[in-house]
C-alpha positions in Angstrom: 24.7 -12.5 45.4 25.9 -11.3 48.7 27.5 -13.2 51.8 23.9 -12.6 54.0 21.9 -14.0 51.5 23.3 -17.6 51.5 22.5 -20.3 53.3 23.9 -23.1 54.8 24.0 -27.0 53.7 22.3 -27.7 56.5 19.8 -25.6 56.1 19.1 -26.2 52.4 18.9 -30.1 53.5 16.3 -29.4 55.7 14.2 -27.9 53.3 14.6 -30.3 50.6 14.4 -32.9 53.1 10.3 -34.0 51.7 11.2 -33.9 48.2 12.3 -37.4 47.9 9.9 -39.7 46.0 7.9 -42.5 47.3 7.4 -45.8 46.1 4.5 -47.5 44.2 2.0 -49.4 46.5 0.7 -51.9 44.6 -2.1 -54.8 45.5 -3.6 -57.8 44.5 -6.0 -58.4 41.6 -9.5 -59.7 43.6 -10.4 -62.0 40.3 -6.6 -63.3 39.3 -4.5 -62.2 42.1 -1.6 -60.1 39.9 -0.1 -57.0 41.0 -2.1 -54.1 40.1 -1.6 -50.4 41.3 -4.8 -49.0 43.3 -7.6 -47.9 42.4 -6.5 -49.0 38.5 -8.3 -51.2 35.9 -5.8 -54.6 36.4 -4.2 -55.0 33.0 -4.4 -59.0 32.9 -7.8 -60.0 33.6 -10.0 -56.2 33.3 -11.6 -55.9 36.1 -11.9 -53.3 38.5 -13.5 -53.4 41.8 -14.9 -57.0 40.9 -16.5 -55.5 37.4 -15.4 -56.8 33.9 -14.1 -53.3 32.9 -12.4 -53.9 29.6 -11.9 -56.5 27.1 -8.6 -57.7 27.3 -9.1 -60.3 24.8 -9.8 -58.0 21.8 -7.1 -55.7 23.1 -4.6 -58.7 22.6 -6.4 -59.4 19.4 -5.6 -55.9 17.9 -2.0 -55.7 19.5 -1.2 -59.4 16.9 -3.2 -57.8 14.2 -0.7 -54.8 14.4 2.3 -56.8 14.8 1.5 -58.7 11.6 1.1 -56.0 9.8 4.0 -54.7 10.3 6.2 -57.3 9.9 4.5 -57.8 6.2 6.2 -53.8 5.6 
């Protein structure tokens, strides 16, 4: 590497200076009010955009089923 080829602190800051990472926004459930990130399916109640989207009742259901099972191995 030669001496005309390197650049300065300053200058390498300045062009790394938009590669930090931004934060989550996150916003309220409509039906149940919990955080939920935008423009997701909220994971207590299911919905999304007012719409019963998934069935979080049998997904809890299954989660048990699989924790029985494997505390019986």
């Amino acid at each position: 590497m030669t001496v005309r080829m390197r650049h300065t602190r300053a200058h390498t800051a300045n062009r790394r200076s938009h590669h930090a990472l931004k934060g989550s926004n996150f916003s309220l459930c409509e039906k149940c009010a919990a955080p939920k990130m935008q423009h997701r399916v909220c994971s207590t109640c299911g919905t999304y955009k007012g719409k019963a989207v998934l069935n979080v009742g049998k997904k809890i259901a299954k989660k048990e089923k699989k924790a029985k099972a494997a505390e019986k191995k």
